[in-house]
C-alpha positions as CSV (number, residue, x, y, z in Angstrom):
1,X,-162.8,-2.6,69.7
2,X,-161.1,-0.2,72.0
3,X,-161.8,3.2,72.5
4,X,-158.6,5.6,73.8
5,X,-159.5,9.4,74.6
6,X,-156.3,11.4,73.9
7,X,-156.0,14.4,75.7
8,X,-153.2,17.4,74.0
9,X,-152.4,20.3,76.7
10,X,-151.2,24.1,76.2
11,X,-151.1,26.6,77.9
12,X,-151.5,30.2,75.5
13,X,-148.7,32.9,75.0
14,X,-148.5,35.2,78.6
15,X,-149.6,38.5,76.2
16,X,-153.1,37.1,76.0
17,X,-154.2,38.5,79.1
18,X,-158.0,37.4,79.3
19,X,-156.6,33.5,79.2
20,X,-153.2,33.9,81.2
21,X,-152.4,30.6,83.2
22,X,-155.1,28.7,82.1
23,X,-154.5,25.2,80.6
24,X,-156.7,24.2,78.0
25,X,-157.5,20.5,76.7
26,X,-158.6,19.0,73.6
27,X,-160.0,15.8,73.5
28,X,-160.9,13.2,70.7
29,X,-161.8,9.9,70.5
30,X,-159.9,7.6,68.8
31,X,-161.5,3.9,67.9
32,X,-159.1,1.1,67.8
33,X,-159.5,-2.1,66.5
34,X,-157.2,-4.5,68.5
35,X,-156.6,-8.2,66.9
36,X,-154.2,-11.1,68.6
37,X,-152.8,-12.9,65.9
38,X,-151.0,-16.3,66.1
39,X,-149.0,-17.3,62.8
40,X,-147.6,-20.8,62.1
41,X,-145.3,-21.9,59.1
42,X,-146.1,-25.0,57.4
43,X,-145.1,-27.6,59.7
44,X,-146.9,-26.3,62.4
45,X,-144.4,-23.8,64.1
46,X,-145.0,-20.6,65.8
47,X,-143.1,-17.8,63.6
48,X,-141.4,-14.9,65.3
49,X,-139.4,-12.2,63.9
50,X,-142.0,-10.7,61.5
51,X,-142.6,-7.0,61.1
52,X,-146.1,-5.4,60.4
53,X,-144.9,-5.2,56.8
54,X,-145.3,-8.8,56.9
55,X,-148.8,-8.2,57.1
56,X,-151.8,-7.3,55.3
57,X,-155.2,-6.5,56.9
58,X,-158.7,-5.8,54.9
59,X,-162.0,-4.5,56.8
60,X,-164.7,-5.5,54.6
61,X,-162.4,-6.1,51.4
62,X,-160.3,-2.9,52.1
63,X,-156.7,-2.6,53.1
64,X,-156.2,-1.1,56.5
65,X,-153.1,1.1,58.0
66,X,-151.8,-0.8,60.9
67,X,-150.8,1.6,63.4
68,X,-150.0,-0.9,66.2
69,X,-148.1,-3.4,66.2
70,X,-145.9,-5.9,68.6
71,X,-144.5,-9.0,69.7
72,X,-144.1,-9.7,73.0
73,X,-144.9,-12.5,75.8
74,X,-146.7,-9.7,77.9
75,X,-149.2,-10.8,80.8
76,X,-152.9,-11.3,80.0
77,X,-156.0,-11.3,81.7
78,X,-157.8,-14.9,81.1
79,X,-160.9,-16.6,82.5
80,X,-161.3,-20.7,82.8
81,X,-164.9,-20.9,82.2
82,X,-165.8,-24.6,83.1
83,X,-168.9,-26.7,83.4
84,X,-169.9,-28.1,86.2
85,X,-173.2,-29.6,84.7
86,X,-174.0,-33.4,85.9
87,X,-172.6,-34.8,83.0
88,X,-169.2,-33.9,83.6
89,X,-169.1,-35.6,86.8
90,X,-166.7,-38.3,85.3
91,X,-164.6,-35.7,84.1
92,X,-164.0,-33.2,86.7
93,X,-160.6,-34.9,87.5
94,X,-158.9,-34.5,84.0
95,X,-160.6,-30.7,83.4
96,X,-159.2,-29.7,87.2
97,X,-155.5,-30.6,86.2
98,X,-155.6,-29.0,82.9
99,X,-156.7,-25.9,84.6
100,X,-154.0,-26.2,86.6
101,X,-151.6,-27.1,83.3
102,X,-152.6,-24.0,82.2
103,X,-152.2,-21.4,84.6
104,X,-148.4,-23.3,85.2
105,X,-148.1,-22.5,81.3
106,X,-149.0,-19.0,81.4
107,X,-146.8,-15.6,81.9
108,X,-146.4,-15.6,85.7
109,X,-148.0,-11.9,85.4
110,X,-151.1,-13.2,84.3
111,X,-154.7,-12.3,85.8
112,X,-156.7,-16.0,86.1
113,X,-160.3,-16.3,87.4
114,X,-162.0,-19.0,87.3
115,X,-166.0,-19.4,86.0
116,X,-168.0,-22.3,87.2
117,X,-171.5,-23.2,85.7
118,X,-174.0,-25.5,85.7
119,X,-178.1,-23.9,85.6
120,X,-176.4,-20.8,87.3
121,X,-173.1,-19.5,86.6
122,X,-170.6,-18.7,89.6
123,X,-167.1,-17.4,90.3
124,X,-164.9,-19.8,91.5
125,X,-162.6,-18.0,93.3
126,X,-163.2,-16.3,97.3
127,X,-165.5,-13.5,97.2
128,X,-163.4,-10.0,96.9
129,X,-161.1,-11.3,94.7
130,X,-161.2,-10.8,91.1
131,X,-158.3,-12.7,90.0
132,X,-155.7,-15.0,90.9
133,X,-152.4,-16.4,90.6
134,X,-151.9,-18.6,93.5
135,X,-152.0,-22.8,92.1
136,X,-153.5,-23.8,95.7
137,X,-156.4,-20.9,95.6
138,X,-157.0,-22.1,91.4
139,X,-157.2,-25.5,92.7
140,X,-159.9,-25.0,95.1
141,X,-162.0,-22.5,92.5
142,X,-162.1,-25.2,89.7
143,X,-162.7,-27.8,92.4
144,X,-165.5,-25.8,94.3
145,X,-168.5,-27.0,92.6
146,X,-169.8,-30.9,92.6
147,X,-170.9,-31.3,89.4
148,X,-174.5,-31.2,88.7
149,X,-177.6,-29.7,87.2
150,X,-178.0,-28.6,83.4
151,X,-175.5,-26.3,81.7
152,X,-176.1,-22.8,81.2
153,X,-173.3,-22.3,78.4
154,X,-174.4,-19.0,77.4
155,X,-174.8,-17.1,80.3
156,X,-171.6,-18.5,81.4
157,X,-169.6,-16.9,78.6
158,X,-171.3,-13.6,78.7
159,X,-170.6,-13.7,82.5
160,X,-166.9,-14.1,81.7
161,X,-167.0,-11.5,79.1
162,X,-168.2,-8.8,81.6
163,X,-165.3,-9.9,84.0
164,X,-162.6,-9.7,81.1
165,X,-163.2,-6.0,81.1
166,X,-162.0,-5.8,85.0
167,X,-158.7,-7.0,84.4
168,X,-155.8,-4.6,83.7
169,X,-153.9,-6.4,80.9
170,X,-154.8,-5.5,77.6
171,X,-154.9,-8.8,76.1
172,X,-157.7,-11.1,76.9
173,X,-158.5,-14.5,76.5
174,X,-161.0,-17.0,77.9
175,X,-160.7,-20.9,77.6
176,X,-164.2,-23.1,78.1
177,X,-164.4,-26.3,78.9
178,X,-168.0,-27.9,78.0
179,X,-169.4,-31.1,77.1
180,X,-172.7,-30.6,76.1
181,X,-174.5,-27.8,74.2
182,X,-176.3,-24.7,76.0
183,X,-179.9,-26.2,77.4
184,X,-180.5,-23.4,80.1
185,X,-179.1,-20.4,79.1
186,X,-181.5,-16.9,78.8
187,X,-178.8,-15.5,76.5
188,X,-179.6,-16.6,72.9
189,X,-177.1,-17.7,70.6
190,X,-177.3,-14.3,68.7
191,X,-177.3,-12.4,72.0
192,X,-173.7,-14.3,73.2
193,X,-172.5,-14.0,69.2
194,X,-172.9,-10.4,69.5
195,X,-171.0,-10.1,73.1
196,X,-168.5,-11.6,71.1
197,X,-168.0,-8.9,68.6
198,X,-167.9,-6.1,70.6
199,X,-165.2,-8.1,72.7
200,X,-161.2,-7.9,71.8
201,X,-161.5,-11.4,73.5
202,X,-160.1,-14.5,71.9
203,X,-161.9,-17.6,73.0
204,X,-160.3,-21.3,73.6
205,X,-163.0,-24.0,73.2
206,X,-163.2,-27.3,74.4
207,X,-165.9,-29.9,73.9
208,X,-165.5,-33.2,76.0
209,X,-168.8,-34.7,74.0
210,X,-170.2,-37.6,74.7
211,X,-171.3,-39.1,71.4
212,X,-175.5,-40.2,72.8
213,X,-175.4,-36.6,74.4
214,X,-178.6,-35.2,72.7
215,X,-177.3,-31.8,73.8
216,X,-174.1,-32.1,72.2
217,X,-173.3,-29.0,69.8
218,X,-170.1,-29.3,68.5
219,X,-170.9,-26.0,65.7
220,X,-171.4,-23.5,68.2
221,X,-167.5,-24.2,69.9
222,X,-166.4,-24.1,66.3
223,X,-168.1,-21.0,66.0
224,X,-167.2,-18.8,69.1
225,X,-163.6,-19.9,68.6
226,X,-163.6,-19.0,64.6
227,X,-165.2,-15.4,65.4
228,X,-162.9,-14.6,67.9
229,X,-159.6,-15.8,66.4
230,X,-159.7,-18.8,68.8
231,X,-159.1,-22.5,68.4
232,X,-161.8,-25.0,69.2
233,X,-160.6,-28.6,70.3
234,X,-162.8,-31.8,70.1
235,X,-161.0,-34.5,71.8
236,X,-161.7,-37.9,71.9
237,X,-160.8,-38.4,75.7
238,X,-161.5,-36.9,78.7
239,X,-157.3,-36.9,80.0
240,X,-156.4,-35.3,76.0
241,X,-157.9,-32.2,77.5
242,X,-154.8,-31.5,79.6
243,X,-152.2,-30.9,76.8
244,X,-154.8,-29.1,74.8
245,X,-155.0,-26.2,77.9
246,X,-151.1,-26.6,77.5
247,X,-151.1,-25.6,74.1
248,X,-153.3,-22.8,74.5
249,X,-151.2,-21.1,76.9
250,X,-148.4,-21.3,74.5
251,X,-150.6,-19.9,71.7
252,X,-151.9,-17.3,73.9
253,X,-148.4,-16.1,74.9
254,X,-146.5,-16.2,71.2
255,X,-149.5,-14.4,69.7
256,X,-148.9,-11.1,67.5
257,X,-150.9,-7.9,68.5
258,X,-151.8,-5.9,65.5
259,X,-153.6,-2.6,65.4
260,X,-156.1,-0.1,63.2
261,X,-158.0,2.6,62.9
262,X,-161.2,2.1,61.0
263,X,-161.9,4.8,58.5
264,X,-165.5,6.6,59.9
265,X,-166.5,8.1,56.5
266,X,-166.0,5.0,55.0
267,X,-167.2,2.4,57.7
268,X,-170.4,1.9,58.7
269,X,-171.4,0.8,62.4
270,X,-172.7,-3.1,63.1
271,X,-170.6,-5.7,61.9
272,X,-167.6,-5.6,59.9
273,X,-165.5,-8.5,59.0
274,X,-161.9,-8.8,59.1
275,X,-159.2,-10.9,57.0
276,X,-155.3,-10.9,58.0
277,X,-152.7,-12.2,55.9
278,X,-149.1,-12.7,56.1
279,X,-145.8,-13.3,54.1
280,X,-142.1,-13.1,54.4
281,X,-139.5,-15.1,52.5
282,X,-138.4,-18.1,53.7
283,X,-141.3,-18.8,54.7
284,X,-143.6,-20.3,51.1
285,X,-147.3,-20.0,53.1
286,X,-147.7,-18.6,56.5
287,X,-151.1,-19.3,58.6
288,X,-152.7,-16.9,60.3
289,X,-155.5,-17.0,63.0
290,X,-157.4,-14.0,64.3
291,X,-160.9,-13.5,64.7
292,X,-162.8,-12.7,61.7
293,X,-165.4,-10.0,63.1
294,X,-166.3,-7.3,65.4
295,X,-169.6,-5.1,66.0
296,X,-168.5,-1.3,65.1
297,X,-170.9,1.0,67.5
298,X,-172.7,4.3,66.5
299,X,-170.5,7.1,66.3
300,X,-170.9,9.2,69.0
């Protein structure tokens, strides 16, 4: 959820003397709920063209007023969080080139970064800088780690989180790349859940498992993408993972933004849940993907 501080400026009529000249500024908070939405038709296709009256969103099992509402392939900010555990050493070839899929897929505009992690989680790319467009300096961040260690899956994710918030666009997105569950982490599983809700994030996962892997925890990818109006993938093959980060860079970029206002004297802070739905003729049943919750705070 977003907070935006509006700020309305006067200036008072000239014949009150005791406040001539002076500006004065009102400001309130306004909390914003911000969703990405991706809707298919029955067949599988992205659908354009709708209007926020093709739309219906509920907050706890009551209709909301969307007050924003758009369209567009607009640049994002979006983290490649990969794992560079031991077990991945067989597959650092294929998870590489569908990093690099991905960032040819995306909006030119885009802010990348790239998270490595294994025990300890790292930043991929040179020190000083945040984000990155360049294919060669991508290359050499997904690339910069021989895969080893344990995987710290957790940690890694909240990491990422954290850096979203750096970026300037206003949609975020993360896509990770795993193939084992969390065995090192000191985030819990509730403790990343809840990073999750207070993020407008969507999260992309991937789980290259191997099927003897006792760490292997296919439920939690499920889970982390379902919260945050994500997808989770489960390929068979290591090389499927590359038109998989294809496909999520289309998703990301024909995604719907759609925004509300939750009503305070009606809402009460922790976690609320969210269902959209959408219509329009032509189209007999449209599906719709968003994340299902967020974490309202205390009002200040």
């Amino acid at each position: 959820m977003k907070r935006i501080v509006v700020f309305l400026a006067f200036t008072l009529p000239l014949g009150l003397i005791a406040f001539q000249n002076q500006e004065f500024s009102i400001s309130t908070d306004v909390e914003l709920v911000q969703l990405e939405v991706s809707v298919k038709d029955a067949k599988g296709g992205y659908v354009s063209g709708l209007t926020k009256e093709n739309f219906r969103v509920e907050e706890m099992g009551v209709p909301q007023t969307i007050t924003v509402f758009s369209h567009e392939d607009v640049p994002v900010t979006a983290g490649l969080v990969m794992d560079a555990s031991g077990s991945m050493r067989t597959k650092q070839k294929d998870v590489i080139m569908a990093g690099l899929v991905f960032a040819g897929a995306s909006n030119a505009r885009d802010q990348l970064f790239v998270v490595n992690f294994n025990d300890l989680v790292r930043a991929g790319l040179p020190e000083g800088t945040a984000f990155s467009d360049d294919r060669d300096v991508l290359r050499r961040a997904l690339s910069r780690d021989k895969p080893e260690g344990r995987t710290a899956l957790y940690d890694a994710i909240g990491w990422s989180l954290e850096h979203l918030d750096k970026g300037e666009r206003e949609k975020k997105a993360l896509v990770v790349v795993t193939d084992g569950g969390d065995n090192c982490s000191k985030l819990t599983t509730p403790e990343m859940m809840h990073l999750i809700e207070l993020s407008h994030a969507t999260i992309y996962t991937i789980g290259l498992f191997d099927e003897d892997d006792p760490d292997r925890n296919p439920r939690v990818l499920e889970k982390i993408a379902h919260v945050s109006g994500g997808q989770c993938f489960l390929p068979q093959q290591a090389e499927d993972v590359i038109p998989i980060c294809r496909k999520i860079a289309e998703d990301i970029r024909n995604r719907y933004t759609i925004g509300y206002v939750p009503n305070r004297t009606r809402a009460k802070a922790g976690l609320r849940s969210i269902k959209v739905t959408a219509s329009a003729s032509g189209h007999e049943h449209l599906f719709v993907r968003t994340r299902t919750s967020y974490s309202l705070p205390e009002h200040k």
